[in-house]
C-alpha positions in Angstrom: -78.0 -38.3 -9.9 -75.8 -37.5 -12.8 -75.8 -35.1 -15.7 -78.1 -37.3 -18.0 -80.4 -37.7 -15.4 -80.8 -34.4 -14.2 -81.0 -33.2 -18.0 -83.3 -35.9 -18.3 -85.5 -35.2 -15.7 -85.8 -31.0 -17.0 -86.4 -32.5 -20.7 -89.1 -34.6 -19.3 -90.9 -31.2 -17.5 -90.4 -29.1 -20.7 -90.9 -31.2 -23.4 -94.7 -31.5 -24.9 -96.2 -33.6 -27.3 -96.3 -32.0 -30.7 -93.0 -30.0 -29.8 -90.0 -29.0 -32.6 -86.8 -30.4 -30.9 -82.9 -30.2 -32.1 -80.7 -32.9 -30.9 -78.2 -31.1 -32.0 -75.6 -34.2 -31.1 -77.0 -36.9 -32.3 -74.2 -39.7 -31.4 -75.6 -42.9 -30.8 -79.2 -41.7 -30.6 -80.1 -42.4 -27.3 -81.3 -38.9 -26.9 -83.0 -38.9 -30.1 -84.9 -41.7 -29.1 -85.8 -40.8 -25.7 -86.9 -37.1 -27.3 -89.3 -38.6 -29.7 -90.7 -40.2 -27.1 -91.5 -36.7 -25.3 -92.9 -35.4 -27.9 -94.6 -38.3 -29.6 -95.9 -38.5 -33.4 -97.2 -35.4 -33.6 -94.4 -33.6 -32.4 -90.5 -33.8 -34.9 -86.6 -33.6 -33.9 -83.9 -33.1 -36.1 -80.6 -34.7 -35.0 -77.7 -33.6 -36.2 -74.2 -35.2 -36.4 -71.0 -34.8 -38.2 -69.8 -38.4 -38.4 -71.3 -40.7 -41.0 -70.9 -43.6 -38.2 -73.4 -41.5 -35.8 -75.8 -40.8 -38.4 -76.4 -44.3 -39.4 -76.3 -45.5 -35.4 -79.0 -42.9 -34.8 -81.0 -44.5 -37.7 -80.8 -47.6 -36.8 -81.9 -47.0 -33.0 -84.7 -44.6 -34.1 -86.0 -47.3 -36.7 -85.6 -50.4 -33.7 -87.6 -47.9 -32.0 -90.5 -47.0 -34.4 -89.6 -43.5 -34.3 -88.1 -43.1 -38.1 -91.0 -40.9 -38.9 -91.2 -38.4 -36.4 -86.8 -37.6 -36.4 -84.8 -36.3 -39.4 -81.3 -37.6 -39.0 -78.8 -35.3 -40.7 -74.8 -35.3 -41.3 -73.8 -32.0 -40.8 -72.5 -29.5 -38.1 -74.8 -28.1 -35.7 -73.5 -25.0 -36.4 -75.4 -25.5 -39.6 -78.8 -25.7 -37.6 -80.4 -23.1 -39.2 -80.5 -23.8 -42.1 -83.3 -26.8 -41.1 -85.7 -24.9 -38.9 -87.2 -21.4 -38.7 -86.6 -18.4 -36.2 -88.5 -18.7 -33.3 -89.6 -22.3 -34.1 -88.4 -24.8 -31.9 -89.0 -25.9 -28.2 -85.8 -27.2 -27.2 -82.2 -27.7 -28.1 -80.3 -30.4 -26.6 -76.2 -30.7 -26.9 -73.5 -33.1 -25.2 -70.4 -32.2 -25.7 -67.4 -34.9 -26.5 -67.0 -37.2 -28.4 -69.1 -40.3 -29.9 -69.5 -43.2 -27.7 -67.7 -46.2 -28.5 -66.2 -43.8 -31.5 -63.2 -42.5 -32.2 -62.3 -40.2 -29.4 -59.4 -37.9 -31.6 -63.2 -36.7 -33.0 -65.2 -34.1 -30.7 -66.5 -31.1 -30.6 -64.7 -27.8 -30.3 -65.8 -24.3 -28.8 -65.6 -22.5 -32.3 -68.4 -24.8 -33.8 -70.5 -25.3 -30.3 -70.2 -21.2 -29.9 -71.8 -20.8 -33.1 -74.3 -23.6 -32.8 -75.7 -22.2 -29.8 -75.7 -18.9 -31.2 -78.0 -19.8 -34.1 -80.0 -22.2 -31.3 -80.7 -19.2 -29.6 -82.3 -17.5 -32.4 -84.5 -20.7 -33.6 -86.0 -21.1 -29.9 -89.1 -19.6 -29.2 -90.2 -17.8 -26.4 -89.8 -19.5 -23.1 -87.8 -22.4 -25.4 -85.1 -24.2 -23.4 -81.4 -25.2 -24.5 -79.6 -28.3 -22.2 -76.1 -28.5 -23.0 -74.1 -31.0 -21.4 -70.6 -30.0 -21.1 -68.3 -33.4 -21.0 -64.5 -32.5 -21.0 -61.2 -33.8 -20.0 -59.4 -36.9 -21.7 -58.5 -36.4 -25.1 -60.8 -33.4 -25.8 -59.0 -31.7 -22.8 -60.4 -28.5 -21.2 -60.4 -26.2 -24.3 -63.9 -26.3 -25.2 -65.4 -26.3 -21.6 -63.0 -23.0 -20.4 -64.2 -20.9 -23.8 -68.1 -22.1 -23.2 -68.2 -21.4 -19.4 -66.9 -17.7 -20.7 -69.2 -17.6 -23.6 -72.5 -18.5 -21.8 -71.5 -15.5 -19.6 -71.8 -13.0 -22.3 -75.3 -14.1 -23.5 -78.0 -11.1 -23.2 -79.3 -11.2 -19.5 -82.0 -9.1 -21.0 -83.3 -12.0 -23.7 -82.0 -15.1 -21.6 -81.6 -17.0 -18.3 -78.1 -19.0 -17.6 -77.8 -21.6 -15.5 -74.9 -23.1 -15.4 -74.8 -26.1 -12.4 -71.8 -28.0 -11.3 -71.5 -31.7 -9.3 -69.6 -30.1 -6.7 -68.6 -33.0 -4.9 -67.4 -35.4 -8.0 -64.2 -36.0 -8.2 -62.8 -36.1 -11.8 -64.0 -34.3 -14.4 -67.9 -34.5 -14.3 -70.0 -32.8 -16.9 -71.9 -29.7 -16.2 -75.4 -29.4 -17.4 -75.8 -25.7 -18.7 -79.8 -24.4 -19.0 -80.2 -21.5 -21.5 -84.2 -20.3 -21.2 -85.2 -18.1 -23.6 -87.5 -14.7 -22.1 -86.1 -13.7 -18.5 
């Protein structure tokens, strides 16, 4: 077990056909692949990346795929996310945290523009909507963003939303932590 599976395994439980998903880290694609697949033709995902490199990898693995026509690839920030999709509209946001795989690893993502991503996730999900976000840190992208999301995640209304933050307590290294944001307590 490891943090994709277990994220994996929650995305497969949630996700329905027909859903509105955000992958809002596109990368390689993997994800956005393996989300169109939960939700099928009838359902959509927008993927979002900031590197040209990851938008076109994406492409190419949804189109290898057959999936072309149910994602939306775009090249921006997922901070940006609503500016694609309505309050209250989507079923599930997905993040991983880092950097591209097999890309340049000086690129990542940093706690300003995750904070503010999530933020705006947390008003596009709808009732009883779930956010997975996969917290990879250490190496070049060092601890910075991990230390101000663990406190951030903290602060997010107990009222509106259930946190769950869950750790591989007996990794060694540095392994990611899966954080589940539900929205409705």
């Amino acid at each position: 077990m490891n943090t994709l599976s277990l994220v994996h395994q929650q995305l497969e439980l949630f996700i329905r056909p027909g859903d509105c998903i955000i992958d809002a880290t596109a990368g390689n694609g993997r994800d956005t692949v393996f989300l169109c697949g939960l939700t099928g033709a009838t359902g959509h995902v927008l993927a979002f990346d900031i590197q040209q490199q990851a938008v076109e990898n994406t492409k190419k693995r949804l189109e290898e795929s057959g999936w072309s026509q149910t994602a939306e690839v775009i090249l921006d920030s997922h901070a940006n996310m609503a500016q694609y999709a309505q309050p209250g509209s989507v079923d599930c946001i997905v993040f991983n945290l880092g950097w591209l795989p097999g890309g340049n690893h000086t690129i990542f993502t940093h706690a300003d523009s995750t904070i503010a991503a999530i933020e705006a996730g947390l008003t596009l999900l709808r009732d009883g909507g779930l956010m997975c976000v996969s917290i990879y840190y250490g190496g070049a992208s060092g601890y910075a963003e991990r230390d101000a999301l663990l406190e951030y995640v903290k602060t997010i209304d107990p009222m509106q939303y259930t946190v769950l933050v869950t750790q591989f307590a007996n990794r060694m290294g540095d392994p990611p932590i899966p954080v589940f944001i539900i929205k409705g307590t």
